[in-house]
C-alpha positions in Angstrom: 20.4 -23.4 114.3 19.4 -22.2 117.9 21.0 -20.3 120.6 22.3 -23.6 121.9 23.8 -24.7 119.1 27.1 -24.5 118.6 27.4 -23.9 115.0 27.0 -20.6 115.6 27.3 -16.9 113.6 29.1 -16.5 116.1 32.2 -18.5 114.5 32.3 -16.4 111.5 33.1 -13.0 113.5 35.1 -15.2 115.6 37.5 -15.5 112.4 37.2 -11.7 111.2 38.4 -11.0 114.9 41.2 -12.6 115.2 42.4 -11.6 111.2 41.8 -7.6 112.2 43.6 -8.7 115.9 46.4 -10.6 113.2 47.2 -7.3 111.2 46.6 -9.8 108.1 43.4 -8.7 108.3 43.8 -5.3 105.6 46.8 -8.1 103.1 43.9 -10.2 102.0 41.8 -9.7 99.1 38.1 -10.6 99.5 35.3 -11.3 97.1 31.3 -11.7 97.9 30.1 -14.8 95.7 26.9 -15.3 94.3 24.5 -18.6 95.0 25.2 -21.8 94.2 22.6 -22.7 91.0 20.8 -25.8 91.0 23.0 -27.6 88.1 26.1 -27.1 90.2 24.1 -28.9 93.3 22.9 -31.1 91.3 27.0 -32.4 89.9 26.8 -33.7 93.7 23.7 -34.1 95.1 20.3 -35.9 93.8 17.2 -34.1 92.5 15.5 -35.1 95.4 17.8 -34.2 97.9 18.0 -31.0 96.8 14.0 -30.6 96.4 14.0 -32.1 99.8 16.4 -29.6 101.7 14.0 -26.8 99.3 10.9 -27.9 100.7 12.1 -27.8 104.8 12.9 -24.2 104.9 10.4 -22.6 107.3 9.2 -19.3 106.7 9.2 -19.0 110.1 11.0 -20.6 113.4 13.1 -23.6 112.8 12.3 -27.0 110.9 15.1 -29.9 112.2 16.5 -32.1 109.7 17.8 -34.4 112.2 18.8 -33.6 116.0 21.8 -31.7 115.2 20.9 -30.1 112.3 18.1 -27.6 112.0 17.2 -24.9 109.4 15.7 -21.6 109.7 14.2 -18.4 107.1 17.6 -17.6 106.2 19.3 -21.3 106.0 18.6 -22.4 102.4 20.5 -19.1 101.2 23.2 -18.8 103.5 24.0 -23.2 102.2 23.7 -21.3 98.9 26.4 -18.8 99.6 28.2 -21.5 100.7 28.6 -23.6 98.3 28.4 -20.5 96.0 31.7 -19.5 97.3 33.7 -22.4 97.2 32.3 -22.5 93.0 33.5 -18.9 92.7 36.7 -19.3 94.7 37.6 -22.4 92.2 36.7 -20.0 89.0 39.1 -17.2 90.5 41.9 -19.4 91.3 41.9 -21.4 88.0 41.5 -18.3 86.2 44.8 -16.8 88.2 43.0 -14.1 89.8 44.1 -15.0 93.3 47.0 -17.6 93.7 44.5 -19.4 96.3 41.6 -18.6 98.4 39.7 -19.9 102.0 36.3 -19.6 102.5 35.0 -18.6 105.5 31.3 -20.0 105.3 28.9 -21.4 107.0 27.1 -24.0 107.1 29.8 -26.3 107.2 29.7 -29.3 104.2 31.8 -32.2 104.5 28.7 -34.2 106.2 26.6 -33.3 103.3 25.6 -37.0 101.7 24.3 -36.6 97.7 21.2 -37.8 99.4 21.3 -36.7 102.5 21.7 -33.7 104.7 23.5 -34.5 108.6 26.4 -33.1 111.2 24.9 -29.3 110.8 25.3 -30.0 106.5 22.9 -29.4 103.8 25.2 -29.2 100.2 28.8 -30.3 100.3 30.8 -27.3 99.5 33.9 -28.7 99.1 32.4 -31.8 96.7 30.9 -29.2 94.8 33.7 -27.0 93.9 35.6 -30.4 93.3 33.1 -31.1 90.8 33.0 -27.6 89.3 36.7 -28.1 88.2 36.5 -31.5 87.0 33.5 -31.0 84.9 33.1 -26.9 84.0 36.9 -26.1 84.1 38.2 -29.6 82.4 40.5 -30.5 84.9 41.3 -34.1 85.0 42.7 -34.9 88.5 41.9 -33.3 91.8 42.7 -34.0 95.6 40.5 -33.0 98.1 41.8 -33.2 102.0 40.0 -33.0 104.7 41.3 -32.4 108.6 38.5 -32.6 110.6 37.9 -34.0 113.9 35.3 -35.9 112.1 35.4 -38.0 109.3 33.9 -36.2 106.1 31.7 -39.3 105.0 29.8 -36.5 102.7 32.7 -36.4 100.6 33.4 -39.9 100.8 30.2 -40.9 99.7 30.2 -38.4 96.6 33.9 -39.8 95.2 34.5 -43.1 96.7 36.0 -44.9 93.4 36.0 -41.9 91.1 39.2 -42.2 89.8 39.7 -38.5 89.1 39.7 -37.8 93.1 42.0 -38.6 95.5 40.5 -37.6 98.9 43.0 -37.5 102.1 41.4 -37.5 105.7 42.3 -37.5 109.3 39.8 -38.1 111.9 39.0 -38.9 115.2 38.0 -42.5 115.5 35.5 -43.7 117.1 33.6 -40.8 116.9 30.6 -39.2 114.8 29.8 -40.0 112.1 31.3 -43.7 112.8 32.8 -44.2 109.2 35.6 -44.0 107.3 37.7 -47.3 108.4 35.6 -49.9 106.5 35.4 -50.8 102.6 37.7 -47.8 101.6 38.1 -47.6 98.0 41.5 -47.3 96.3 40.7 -43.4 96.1 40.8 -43.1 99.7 43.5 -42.3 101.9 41.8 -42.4 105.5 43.5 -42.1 108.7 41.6 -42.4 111.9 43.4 -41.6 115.2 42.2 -42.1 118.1 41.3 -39.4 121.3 44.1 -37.3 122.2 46.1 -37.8 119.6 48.8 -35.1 119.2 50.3 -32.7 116.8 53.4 -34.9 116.6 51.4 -37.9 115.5 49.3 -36.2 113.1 52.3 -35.4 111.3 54.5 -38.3 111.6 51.0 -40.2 109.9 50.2 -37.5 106.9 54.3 -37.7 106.1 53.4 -41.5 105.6 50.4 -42.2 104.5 49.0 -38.9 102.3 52.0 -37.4 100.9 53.3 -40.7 98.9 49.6 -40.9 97.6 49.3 -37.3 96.3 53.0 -36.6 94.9 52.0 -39.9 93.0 48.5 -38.8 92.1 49.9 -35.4 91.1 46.7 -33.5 90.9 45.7 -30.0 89.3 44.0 -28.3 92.1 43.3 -29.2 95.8 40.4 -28.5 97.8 40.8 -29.1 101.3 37.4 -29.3 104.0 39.5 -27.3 106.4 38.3 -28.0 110.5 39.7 -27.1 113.1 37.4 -28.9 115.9 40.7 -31.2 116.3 42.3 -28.3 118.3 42.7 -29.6 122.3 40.8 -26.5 123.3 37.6 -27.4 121.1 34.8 -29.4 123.5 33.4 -31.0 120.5 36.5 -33.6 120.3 38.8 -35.1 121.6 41.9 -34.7 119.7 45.6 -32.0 120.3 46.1 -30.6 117.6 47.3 -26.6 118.1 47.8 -23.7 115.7 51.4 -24.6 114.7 49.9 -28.3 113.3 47.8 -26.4 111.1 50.0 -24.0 109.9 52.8 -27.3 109.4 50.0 -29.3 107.6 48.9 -26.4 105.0 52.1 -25.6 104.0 52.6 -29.3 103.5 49.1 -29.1 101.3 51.1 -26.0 100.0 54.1 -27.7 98.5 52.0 -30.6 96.7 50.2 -27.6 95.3 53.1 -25.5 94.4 54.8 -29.2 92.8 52.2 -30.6 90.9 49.2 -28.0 90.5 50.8 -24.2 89.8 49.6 -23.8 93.5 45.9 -23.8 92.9 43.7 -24.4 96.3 40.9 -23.9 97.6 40.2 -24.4 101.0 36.3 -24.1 102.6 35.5 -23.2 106.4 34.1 -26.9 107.7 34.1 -27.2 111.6 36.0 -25.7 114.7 33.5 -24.9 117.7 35.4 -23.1 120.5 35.6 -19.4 119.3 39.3 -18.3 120.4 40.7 -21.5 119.3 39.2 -21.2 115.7 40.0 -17.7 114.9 43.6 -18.2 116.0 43.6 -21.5 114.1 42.5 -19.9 110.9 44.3 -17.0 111.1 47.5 -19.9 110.8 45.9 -21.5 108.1 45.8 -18.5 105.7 48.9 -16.9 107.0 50.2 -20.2 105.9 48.2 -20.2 102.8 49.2 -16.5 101.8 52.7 -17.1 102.8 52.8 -14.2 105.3 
């Protein structure tokens, strides 16, 4: 998006670093998906918005979409792959080719409106692949969860009172985008915590408020929008969460999954800005997710 942007390509080696540094790096399987068709945008996102996002590719330089948020040549297939990878990660893990998978994409998603692109998003991933299951694969109930430092009002906005979905979410609050605390609808299960909130609180709060919801909800698959800007080292919030929080709260996710939906998740790269912080963070998260 711009050297001084920092949703970066940067973030992506960031993560192969630290899983080659890990010694995980050479235990995990990996797969190169194809691109995301239109009719699986389209289970998401309007006609328009998609013809929209189409039509402001530049063949050359950049073309903003709003301040934050700017495409260039190579932007419309890399949100493609994106959301390509989250569809083909849901097909391998219903299919029982891998038990679960993370993908480590960008751009990032959860921001993604059906109707709008914002917060360095052009297609919601994780929507998507939510999608994908409910209406390729049949599935009939699905959580997604989303730890972000911001609030994922893409996803909101895609299944707020579809009664398949039960979406889970901690964010800062207030903070960009400024939703997620009014006119929730019964599918939601949103927790806004303020600045500086730590790892302790985080946990003491998903313990109370998500896991009740989704033991009840018992879904088939989860599909978590997986950030990691809440880390205390990470500029772009305000929040303390550290490596051990993430690797507590997936194998929490884990457990629904392993209780109620043969294990099946799927988890998609959304934000986490300071390099160190975010490889070590998702090195946690699959070690956690891989049991390893």
């Amino acid at each position: 998006m711009g050297q001084w942007h920092p949703e970066c390509p940067g973030r992506l080696q960031a993560i192969e670093d630290q899983l080659i540094a890990s010694r995980i790096e050479a235990l995990i399987e990996r797969a190169s998906p194809p691109l995301a068709d239109e009719e699986a945008l389209l289970r998401v996102h309007t006609q328009a918005h998609v013809d929209y996002v189409r039509s402001v590719a530049p063949e050359h330089g950049y073309a903003a979409i709003d301040p934050d948020t700017t495409m260039n040549p190579y932007t419309w297939q890399a949100a493609l792959r994106a959301a390509g990878a989250a569809i083909a990660a849901t097909d391998a893990v219903i299919e029982g080719r891998y038990d679960n998978a993370f993908c480590s994409v960008r751009p990032p998603g959860h921001h993604a409106e059906p109707a709008r692109a914002m917060g360095f998003c052009f297609f919601n991933n994780v929507a998507i692949a939510a999608r994908h299951a409910l209406e390729v694969h049949g599935l009939e109930r699905v959580a997604v969860i989303d730890f972000d430092v911001h609030h994922g009002n893409g996803t909101e906005a895609a299944f707020s009172g579809d009664p398949r979905v039960l979406m889970c979410s901690f964010f800062q609050h207030p903070f960009y985008p400024y939703s997620g605390t009014e006119n929730q609808a019964p599918n939601m299960v949103n927790l806004p915590l303020p600045a500086r909130t730590t790892g302790m609180v985080m946990r003491e709060a998903v313990e109370m408020m998500w896991m009740p919801r989704l033991d009840a909800f018992k879904p088939q698959m989860i599909f978590v929008s997986a950030g990691f800007d809440a880390h205390r080292e990470d500029d772009l919030g305000n929040m303390g969460l550290v490596e051990d929080d993430y690797t507590w709260l997936t194998e929490r996710i884990r457990e629904v999954a392993n209780r109620h939906a043969r294990g099946r998740i799927v988890s998609t790269l959304e934000g986490g800005y300071n390099l160190s912080a975010l490889g070590r963070s998702v090195v946690a998260h699959v070690r956690a997710l891989a049991d390893i």
